[in-house]
N, CA, C and O atoms as CSV, one atom per row, in Angstrom:
chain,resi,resn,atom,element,x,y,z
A,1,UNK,N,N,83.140,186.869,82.667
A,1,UNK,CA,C,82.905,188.125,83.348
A,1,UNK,C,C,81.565,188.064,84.075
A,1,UNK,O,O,80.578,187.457,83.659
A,2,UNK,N,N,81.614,188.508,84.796
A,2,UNK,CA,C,80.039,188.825,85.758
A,2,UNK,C,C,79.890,190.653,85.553
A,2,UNK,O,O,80.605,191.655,85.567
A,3,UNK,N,N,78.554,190.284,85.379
A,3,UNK,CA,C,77.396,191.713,85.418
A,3,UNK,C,C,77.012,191.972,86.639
A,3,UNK,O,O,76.042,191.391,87.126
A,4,UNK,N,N,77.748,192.917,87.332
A,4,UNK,CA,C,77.062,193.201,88.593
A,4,UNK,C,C,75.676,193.892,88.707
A,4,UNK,O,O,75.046,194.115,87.673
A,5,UNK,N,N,75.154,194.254,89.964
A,5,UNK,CA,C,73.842,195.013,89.487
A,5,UNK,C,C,73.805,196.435,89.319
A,5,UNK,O,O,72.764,197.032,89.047
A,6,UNK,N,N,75.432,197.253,89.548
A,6,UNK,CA,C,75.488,198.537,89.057
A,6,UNK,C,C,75.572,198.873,87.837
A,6,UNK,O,O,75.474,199.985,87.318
A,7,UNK,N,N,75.762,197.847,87.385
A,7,UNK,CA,C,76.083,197.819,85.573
A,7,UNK,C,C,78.171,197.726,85.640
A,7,UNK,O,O,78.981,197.951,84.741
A,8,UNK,N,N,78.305,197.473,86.517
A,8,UNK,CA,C,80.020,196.900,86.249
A,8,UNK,C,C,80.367,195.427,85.871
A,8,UNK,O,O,79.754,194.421,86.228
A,9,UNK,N,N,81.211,195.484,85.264
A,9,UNK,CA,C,81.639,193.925,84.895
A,9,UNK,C,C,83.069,193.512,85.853
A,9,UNK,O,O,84.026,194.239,86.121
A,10,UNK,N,N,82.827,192.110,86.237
A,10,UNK,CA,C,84.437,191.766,87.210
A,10,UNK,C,C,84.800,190.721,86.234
A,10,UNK,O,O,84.180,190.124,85.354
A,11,UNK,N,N,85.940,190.698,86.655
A,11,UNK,CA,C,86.218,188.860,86.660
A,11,UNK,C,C,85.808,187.660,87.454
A,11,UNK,O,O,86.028,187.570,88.662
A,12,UNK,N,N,85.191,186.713,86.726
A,12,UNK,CA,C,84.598,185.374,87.756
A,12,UNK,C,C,85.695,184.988,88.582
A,12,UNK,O,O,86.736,184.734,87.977
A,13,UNK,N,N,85.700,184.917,89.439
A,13,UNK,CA,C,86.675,184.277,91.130
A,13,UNK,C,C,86.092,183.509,91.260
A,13,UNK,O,O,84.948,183.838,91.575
A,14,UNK,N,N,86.324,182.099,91.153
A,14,UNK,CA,C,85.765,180.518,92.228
A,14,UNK,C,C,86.353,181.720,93.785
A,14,UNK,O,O,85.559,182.152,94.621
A,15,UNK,N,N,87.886,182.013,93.783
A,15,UNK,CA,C,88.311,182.507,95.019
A,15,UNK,C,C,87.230,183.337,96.200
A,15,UNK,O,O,87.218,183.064,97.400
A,16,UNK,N,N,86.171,184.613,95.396
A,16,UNK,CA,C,85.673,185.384,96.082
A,16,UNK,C,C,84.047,184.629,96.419
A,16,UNK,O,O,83.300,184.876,97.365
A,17,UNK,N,N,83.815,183.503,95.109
A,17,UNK,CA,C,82.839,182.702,95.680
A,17,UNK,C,C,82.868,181.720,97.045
A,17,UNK,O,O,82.307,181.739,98.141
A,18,UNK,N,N,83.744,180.933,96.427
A,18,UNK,CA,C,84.243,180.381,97.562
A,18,UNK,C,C,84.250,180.936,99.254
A,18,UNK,O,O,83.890,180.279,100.231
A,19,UNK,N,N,84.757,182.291,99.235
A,19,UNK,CA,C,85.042,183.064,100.699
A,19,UNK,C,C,83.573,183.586,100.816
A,19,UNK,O,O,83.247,183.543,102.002
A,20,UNK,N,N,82.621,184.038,100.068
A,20,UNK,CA,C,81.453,183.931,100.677
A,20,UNK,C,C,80.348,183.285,101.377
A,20,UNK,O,O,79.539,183.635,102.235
A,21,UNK,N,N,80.695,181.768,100.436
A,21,UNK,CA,C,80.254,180.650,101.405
A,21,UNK,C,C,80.636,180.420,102.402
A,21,UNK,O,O,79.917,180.226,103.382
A,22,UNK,N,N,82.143,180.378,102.391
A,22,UNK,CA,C,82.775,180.261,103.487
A,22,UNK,C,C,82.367,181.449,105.018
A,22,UNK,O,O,82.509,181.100,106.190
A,23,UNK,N,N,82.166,182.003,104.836
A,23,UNK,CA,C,81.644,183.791,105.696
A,23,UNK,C,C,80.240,183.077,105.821
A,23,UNK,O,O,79.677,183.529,106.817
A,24,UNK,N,N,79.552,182.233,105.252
A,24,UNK,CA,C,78.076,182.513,105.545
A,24,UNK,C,C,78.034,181.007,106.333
A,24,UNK,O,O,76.997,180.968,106.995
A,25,UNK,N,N,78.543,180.195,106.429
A,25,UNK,CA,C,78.480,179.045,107.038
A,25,UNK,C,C,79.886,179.298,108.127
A,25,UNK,O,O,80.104,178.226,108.691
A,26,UNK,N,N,80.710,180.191,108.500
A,26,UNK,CA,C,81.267,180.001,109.566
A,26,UNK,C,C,80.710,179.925,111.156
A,26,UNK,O,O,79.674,180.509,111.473
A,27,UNK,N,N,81.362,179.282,111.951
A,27,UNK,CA,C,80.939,178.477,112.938
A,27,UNK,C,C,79.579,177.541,112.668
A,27,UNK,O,O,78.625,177.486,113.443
A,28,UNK,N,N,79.687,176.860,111.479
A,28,UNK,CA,C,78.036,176.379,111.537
A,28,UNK,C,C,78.874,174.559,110.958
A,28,UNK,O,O,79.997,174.200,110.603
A,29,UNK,N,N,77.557,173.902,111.154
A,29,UNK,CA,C,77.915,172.173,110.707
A,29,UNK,C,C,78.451,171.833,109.552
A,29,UNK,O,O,78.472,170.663,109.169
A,30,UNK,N,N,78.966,172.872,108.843
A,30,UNK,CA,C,79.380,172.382,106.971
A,30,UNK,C,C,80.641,172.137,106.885
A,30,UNK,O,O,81.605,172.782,107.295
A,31,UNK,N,N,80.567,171.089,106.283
A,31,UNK,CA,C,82.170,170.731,105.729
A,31,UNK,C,C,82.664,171.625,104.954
A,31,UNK,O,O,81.893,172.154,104.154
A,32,UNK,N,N,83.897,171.983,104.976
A,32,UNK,CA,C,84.581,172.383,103.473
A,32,UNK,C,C,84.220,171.429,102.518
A,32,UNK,O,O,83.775,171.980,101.511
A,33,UNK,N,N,84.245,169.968,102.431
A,33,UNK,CA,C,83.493,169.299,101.244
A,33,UNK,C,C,82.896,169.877,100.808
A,33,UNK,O,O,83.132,170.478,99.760
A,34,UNK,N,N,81.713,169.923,101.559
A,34,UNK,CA,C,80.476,170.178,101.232
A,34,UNK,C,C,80.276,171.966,100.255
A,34,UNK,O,O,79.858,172.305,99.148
A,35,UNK,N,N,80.755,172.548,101.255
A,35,UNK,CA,C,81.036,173.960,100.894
A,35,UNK,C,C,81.871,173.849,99.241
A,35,UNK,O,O,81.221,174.314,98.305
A,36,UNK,N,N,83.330,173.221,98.905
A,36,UNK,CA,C,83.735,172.729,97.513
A,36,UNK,C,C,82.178,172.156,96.612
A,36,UNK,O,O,82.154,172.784,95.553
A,37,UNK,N,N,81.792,171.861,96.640
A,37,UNK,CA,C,80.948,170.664,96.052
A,37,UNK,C,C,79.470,171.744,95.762
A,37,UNK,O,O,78.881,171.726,94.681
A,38,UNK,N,N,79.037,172.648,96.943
A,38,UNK,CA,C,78.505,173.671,96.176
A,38,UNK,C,C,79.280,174.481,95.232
A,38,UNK,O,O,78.702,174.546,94.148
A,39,UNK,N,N,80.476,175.171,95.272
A,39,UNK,CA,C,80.819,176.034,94.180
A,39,UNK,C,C,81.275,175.292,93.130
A,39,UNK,O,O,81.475,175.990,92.136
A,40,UNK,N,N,81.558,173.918,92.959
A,40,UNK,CA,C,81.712,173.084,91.718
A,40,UNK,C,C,80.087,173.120,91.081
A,40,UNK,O,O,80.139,173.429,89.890
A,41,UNK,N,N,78.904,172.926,91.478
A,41,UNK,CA,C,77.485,173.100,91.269
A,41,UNK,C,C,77.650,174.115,90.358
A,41,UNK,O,O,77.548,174.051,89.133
A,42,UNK,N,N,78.009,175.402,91.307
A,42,UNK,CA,C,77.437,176.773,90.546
A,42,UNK,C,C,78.865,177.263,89.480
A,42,UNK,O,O,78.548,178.175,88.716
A,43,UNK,N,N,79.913,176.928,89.379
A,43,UNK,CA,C,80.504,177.029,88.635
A,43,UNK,C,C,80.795,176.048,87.117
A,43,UNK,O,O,81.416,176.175,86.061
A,44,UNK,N,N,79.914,175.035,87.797
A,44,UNK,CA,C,79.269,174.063,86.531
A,44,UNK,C,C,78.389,174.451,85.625
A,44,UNK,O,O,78.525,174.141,84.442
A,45,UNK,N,N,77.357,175.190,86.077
A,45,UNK,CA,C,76.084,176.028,85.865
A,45,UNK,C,C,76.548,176.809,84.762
A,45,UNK,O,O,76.421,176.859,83.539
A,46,UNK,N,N,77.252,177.513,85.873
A,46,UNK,CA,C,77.445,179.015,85.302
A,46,UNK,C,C,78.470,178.571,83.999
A,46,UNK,O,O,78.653,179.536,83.258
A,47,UNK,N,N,79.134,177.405,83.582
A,47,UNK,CA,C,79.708,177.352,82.430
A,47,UNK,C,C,78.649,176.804,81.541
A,47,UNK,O,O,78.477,177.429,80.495
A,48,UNK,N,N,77.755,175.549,81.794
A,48,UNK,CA,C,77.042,175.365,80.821
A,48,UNK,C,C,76.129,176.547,80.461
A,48,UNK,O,O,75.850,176.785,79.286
A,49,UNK,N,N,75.774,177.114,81.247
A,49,UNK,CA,C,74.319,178.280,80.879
A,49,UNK,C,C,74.927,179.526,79.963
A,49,UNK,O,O,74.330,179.699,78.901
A,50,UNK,N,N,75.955,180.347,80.221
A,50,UNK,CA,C,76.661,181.187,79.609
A,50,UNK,C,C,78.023,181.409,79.205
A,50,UNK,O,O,78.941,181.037,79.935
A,51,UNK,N,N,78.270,182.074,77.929
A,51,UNK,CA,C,79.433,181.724,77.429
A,51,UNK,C,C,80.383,182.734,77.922
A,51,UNK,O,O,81.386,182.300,78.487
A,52,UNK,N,N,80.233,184.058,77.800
A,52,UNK,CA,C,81.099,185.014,78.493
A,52,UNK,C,C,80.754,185.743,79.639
A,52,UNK,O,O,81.672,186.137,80.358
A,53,UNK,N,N,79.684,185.974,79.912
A,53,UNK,CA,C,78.974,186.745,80.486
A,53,UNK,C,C,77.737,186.400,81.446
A,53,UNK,O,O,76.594,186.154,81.060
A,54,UNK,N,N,78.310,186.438,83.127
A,54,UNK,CA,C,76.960,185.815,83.937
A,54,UNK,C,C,76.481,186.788,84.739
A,54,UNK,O,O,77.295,187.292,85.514
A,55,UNK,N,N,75.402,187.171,84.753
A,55,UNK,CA,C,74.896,187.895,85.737
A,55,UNK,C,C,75.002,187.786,87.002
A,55,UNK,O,O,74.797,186.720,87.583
A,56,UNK,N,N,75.351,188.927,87.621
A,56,UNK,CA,C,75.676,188.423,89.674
A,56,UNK,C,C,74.308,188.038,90.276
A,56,UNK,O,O,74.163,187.711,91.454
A,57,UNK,N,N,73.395,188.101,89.433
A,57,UNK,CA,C,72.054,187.876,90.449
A,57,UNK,C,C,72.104,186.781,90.102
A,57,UNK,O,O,71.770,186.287,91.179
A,58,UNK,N,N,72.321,185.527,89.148
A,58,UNK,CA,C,72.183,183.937,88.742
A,58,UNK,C,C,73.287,183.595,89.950
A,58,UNK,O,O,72.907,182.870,90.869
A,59,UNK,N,N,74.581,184.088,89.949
A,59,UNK,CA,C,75.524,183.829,91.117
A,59,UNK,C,C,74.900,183.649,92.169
A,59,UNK,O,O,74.880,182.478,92.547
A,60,UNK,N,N,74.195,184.636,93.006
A,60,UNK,CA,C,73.865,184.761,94.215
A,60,UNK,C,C,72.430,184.258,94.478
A,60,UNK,O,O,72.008,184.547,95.597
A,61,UNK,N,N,71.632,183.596,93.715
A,61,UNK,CA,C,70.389,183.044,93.548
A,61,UNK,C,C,71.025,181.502,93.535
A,61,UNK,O,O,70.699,180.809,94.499
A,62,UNK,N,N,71.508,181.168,92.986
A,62,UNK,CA,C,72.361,180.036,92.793
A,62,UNK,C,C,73.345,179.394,94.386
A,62,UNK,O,O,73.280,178.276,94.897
A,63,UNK,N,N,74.156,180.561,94.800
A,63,UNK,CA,C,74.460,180.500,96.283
A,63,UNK,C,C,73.172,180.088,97.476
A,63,UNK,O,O,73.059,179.117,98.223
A,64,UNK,N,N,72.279,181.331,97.252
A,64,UNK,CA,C,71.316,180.978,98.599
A,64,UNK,C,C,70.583,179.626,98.311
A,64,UNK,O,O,70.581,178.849,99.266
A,65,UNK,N,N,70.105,179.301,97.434
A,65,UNK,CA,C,69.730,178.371,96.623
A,65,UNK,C,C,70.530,176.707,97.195
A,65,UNK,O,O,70.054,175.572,97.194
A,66,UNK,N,N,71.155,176.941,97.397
A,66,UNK,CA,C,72.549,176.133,97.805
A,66,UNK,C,C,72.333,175.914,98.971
A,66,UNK,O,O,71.608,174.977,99.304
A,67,UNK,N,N,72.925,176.741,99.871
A,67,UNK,CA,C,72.829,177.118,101.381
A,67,UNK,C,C,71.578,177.107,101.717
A,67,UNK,O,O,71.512,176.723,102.885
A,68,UNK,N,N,70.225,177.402,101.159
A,68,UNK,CA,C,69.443,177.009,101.970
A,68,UNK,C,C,68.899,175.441,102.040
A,68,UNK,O,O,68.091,175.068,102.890
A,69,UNK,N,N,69.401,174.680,101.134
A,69,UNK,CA,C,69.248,173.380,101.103
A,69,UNK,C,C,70.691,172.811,102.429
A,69,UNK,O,O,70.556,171.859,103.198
A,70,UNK,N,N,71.805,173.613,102.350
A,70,UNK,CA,C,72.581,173.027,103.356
A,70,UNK,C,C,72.757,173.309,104.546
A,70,UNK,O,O,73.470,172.608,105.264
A,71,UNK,N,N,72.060,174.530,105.033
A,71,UNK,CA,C,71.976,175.027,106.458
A,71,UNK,C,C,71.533,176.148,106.477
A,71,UNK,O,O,72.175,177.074,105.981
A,72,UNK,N,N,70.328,176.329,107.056
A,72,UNK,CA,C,69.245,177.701,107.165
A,72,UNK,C,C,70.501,178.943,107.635
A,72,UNK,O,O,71.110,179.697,106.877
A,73,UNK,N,N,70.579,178.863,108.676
A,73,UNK,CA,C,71.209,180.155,109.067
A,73,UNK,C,C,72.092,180.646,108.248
A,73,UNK,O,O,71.945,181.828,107.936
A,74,UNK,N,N,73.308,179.844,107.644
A,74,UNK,CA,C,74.261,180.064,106.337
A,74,UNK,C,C,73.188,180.793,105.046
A,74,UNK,O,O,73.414,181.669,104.211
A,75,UNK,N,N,72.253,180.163,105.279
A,75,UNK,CA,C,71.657,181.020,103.938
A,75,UNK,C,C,71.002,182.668,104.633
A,75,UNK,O,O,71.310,183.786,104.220
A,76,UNK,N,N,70.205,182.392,105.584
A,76,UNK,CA,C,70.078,184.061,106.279
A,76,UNK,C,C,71.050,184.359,106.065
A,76,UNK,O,O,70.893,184.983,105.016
A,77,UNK,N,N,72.325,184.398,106.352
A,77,UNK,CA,C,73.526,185.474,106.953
A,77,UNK,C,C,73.878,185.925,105.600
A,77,UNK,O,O,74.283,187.082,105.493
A,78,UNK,N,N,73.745,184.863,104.086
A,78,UNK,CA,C,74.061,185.397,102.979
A,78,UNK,C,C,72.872,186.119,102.408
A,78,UNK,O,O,72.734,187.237,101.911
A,79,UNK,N,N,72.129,185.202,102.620
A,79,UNK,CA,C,71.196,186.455,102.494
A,79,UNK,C,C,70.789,187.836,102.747
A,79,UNK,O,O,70.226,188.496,101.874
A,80,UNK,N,N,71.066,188.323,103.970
A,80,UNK,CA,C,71.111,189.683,104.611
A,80,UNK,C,C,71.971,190.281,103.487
A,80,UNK,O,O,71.519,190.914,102.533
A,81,UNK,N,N,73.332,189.988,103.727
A,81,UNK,CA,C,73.874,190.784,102.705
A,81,UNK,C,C,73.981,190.809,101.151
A,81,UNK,O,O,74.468,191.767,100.550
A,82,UNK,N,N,73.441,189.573,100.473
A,82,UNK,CA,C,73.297,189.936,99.209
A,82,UNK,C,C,71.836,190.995,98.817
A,82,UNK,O,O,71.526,191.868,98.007
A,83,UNK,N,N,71.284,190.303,99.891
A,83,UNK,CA,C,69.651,190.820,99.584
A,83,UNK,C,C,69.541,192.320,100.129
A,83,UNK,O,O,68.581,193.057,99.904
A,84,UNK,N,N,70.955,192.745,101.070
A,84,UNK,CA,C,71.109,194.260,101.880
A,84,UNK,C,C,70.245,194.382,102.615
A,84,UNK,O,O,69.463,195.275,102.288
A,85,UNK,N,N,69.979,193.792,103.637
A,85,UNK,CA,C,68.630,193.883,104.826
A,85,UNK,C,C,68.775,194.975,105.386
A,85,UNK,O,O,69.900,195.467,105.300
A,86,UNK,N,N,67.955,195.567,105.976
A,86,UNK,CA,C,68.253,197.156,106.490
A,86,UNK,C,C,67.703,197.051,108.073
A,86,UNK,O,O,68.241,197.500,109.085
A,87,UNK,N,N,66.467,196.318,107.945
A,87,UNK,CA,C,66.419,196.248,109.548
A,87,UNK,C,C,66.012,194.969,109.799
A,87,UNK,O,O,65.830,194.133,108.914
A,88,UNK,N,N,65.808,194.713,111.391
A,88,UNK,CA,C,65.859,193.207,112.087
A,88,UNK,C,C,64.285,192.454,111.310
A,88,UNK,O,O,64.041,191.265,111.110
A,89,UNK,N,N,63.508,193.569,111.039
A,89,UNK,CA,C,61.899,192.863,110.598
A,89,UNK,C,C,62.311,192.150,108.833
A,89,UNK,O,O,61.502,191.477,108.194
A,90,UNK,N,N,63.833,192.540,108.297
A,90,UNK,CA,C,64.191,192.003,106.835
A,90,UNK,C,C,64.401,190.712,107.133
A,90,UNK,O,O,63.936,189.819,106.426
A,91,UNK,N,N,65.168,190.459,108.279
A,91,UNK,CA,C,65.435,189.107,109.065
A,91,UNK,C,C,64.289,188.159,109.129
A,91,UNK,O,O,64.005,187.138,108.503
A,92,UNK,N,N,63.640,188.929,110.232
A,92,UNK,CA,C,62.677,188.436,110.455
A,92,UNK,C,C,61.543,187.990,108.996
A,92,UNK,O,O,61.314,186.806,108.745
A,93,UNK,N,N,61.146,188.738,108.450
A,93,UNK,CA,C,60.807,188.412,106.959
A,93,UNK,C,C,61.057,187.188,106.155
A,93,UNK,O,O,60.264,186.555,105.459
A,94,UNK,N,N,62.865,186.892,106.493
A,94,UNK,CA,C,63.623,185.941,105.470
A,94,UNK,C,C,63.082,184.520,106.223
A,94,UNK,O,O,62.557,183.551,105.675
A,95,UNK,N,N,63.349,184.695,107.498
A,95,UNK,CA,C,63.041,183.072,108.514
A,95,UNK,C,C,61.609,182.467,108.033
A,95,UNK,O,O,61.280,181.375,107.570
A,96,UNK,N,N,60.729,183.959,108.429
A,96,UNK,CA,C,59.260,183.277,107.613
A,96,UNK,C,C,59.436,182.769,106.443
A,96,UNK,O,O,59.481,181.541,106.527
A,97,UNK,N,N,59.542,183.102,105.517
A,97,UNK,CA,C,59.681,182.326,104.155
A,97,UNK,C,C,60.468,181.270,104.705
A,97,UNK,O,O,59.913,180.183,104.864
A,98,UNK,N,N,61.424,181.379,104.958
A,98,UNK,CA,C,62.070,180.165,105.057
A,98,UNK,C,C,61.392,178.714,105.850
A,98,UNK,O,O,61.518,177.521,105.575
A,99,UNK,N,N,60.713,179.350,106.823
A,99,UNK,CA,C,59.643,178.195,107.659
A,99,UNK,C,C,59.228,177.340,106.923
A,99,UNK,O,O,59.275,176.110,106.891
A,100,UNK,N,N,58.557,178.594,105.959
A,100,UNK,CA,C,57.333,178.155,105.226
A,100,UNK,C,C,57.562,177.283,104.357
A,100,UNK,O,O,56.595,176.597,104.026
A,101,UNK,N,N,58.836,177.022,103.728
A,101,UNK,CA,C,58.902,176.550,102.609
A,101,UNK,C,C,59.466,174.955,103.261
A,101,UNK,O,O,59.582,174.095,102.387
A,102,UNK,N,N,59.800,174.533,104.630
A,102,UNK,CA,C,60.115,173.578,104.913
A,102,UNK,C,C,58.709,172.716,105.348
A,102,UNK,O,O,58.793,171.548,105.726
């Protein structure tokens, strides 16, 4: 089960993981390999680290985490929406860090 951050519980989906990567790297250089091979990572993780119960923020820390090692913009675009950006300066915000850290 995953802990969302409203306090709801889902069922773990490789399916809905999967389509988020997929949404955040469309039109961009990533293989589906590549894209498989991250959610085998975080669904590896997420079995050794916890037994019933994973928090959606280890999920989605774990995703950008991912994506920003495999293509900057794929990680902005997931980022905006996990992180809920509200205006263009949240954007702008994310690229700086992101500069910075390359």
């Amino acid at each position: 089960m995953v802990l969302k951050r409203d306090g709801r519980h889902e069922e773990f989906s490789r399916e809905k993981l999967i389509s988020g990567i997929r949404k955040a790297c469309q039109k961009r250089p990533v293989s589906p390999k590549v894209m498989e091979d991250l959610v085998d990572h975080i669904v590896a993780a997420v079995t050794v680290k916890f037994e019933s119960e994973v928090p959606g923020e280890f999920i989605g820390t774990m995703v950008m985490d991912g994506l920003r090692e495999i293509d900057s913009v794929a990680y902005v675009r997931f980022a905006s929406v996990y992180r809920r950006f509200q205006e263009a300066t949240d954007f702008v915000s994310e690229v700086k860090k992101l500069e910075a850290m390359q």
